[in-house]
C-alpha positions, -999 to 999 in steps of 0.1 A, spaced: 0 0 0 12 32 -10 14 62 19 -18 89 8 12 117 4 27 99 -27 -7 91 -41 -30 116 -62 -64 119 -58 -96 144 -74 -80 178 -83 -42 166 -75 -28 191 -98 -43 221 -73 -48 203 -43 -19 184 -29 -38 172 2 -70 172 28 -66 172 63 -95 170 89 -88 175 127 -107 172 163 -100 187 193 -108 164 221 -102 167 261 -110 140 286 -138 154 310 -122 140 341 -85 154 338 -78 188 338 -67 211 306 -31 208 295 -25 243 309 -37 234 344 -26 192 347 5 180 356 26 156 342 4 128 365 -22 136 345 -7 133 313 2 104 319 -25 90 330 -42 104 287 -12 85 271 -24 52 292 -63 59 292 -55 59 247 -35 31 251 -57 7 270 -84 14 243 -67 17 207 -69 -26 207 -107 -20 203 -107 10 179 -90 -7 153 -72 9 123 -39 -6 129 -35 22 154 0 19 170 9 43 204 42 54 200 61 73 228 75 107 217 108 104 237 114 71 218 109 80 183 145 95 172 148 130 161 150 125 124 116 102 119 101 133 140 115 157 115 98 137 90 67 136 103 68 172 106 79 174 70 45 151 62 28 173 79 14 146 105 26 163 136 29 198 137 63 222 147 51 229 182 38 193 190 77 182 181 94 208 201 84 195 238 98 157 230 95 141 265 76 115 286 46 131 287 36 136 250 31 102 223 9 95 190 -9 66 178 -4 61 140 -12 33 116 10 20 89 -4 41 63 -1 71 83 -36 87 72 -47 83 106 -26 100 135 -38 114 173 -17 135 187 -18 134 225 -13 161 247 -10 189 224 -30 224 230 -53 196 236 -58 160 250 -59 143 219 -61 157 184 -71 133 159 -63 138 123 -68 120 94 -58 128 58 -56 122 22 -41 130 -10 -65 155 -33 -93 169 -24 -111 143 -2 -130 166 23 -168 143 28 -149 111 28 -123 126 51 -150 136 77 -168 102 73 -140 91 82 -131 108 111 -165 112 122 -164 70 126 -133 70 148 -143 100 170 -176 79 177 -155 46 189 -132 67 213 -162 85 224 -178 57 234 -147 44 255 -137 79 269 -155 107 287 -153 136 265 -157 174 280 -184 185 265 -213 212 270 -246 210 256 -249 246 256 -209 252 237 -200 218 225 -164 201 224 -149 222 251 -113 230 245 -79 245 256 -84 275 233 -113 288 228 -111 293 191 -117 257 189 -145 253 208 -180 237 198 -171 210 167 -135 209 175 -132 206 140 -101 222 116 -101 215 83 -76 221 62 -63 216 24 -30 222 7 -30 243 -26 -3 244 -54 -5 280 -68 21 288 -88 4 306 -118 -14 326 -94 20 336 -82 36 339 -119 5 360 -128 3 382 -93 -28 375 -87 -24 354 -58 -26 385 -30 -61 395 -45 -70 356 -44 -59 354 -6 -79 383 3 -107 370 -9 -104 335 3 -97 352 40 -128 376 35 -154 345 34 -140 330 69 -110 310 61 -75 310 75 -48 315 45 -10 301 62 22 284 51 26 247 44 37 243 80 0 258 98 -1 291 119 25 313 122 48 295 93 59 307 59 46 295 23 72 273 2 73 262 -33 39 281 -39 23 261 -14 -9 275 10 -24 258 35 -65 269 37 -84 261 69 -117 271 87 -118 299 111 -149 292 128 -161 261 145 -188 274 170 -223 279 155 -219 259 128 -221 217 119 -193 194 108 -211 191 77 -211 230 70 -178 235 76 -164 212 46 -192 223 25 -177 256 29 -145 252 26 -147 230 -6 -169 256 -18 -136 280 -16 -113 254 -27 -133 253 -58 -129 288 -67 -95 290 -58 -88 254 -81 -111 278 -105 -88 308 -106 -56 287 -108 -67 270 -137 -76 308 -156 -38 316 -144 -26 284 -159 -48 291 -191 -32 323 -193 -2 316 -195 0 288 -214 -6 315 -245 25 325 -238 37 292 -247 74 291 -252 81 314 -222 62 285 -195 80 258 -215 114 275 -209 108 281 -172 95 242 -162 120 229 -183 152 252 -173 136 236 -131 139 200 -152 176 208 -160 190 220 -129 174 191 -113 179 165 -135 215 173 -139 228 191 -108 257 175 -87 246 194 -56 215 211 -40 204 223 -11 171 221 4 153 253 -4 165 256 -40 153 223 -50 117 232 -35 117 264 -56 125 242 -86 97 214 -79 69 238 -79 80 247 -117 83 209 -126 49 201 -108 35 227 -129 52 218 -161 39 183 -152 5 192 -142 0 207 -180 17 178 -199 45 202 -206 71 180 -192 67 144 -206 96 130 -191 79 126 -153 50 120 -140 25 127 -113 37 100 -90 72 107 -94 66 140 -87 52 134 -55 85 107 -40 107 139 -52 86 169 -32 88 142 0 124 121 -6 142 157 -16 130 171 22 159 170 46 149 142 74 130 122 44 157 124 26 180 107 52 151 79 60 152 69 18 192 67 20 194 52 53 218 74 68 226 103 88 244 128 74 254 169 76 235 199 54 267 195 28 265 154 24 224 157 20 229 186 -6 250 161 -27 229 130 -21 197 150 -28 212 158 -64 215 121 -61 183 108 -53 167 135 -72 185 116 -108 172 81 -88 140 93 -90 136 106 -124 154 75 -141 135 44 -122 
């Protein structure tokens, strides 16, 4: 089985990935800014005794006995976040399955965070989804919850559904075109939260943007992801005029994807942020059938394998920024010639 982030799914060219998310605290333990490390605890072995009976392969893993470079590259999948990583000690864990499209964070902001995600844009079938494993560890755990709010949480942003969802956009004509600030201000006018690829607080790269709900009081599961696809749609619908546009122009797009394919396909050395810039202009070139030499799923094991810790877990090795800038030129020619 293929891991969701090297798959494609419906509108893959514009939406790398779907993320849903649930904020959950126990009723009976107090909120991570008030408990003690007792009471963490006490989460971490309240999950465990009840994962056998939730299913989903769901493993609980210990954060202070995963090494540093598989939580670097969990980060750079996006299935923990910065912040989550930064506290590694006894007190914070996950439970993941194989596939890694289902992770809970535990003590976070929250108790537990459950996530699940996929590839494209896969927001009903994410929620389904979600919806069905929230319902098993309700029914073994005590939720906080308030007929009158809802979900209660650490912040209260996040109270009533609990419920962040998110999806990952490739803009790069939008960008090209510089339309992309008139297309964020709009997409933040109807309720949504525009950020890097990284969540709050972090920087876009390679032309990436992370879109998420604002609000989750006042309104149903349901209406949140109808709104948000609703906004995906017309951003998806505003990328593809950009692209339209300026594929007119040709020999000027071809000249631009295919000077990324060069550098990459022939370079000796590269560092990190250079070959990012590059793989938005060779997922774009792709995208439009422009480049015929790649595809889609390649694509995809060179925007993850090129990423620093990644890029040590596929060679099997630790090594410094200098050694990884070589074997990423490296793996980068692996890729493209399998």
């Amino acid at each position: 089985m293929v891991n969701w982030y090297l798959q494609n799914g419906k509108e893959s060219d514009i939406v790398v990935s779907s993320r849903i998310r649930l904020a959950r605290n126990l009723n009976d333990i107090p909120f991570t800014k008030k408990y003690k490390n007792k009471d963490a605890l006490k989460i971490i072995d309240k999950l465990e005794e009840v994962l056998p009976s939730i299913g989903y392969g769901l493993k609980l893993l210990k954060m202070k006995d995963i090494d540093d470079i598989t939580i670097m590259s969990l980060i750079e999948k996006h299935i923990i976040s910065p912040d989550f990583a930064l506290n590694k000690n006894e007190i914070r864990a996950i439970a993941i399955n194989e596939d890694e499209n289902i992770c809970i964070m535990i003590n976070e902001e929250d108790h537990l965070r459950i996530q699940v995600f996929s590839a494209g844009l896969e927001l009903e079938a994410l929620l389904n989804l979600i919806t069905e494993i929230d319902k098993k560890l309700e029914s073994k755990l005590n939720y906080a919850y308030s007929e009158k709010y809802g979900f209660l949480t650490s912040c209260p942003t996040n109270v009533g559904t609990g419920l962040r969802a998110s999806v990952m956009v490739h803009l790069p004509a939008l960008t090209i075109t510089r339309n992309i600030n008139k297309v964020l201000e709009v997409v933040s006018d109807f309720g949504m939260n525009i950020r890097g690829i990284y969540g709050e607080g972090t920087k876009t790269k390679g032309n990436m943007y992370q879109v998420s709900n604002k609000q989750t009081l006042g309104m149903s599961e349901t209406e949140i992801i109808k709104n948000l696809k609703l906004i995906t749609e017309k951003i998806i619908e505003q990328e593809r005029l950009a692209r339209k546009y300026l594929t007119k122009n040709s020999i000027e797009l071809e000249d631009k994807v295919y000077r990324a394919y060069g550098i990459l396909s022939n370079c000796k050395k590269i560092s990190s942020e250079e070959c990012n810039k590059l793989l938005s202009d060779i997922k774009l070139g792709t995208d439009l059938g422009i480049i015929q030499e790649l595809t889609d799923l390649k694509v995809n094991e060179l925007e993850i394998y090129t990423m620093p810790a990644n890029l040590q877990k596929y060679i099997g090795e630790v090594c410094d920024e200098y050694t990884r800038d070589i074997k990423r030129a490296e793996v980068i020619k692996k890729i493209i010639n399998e």
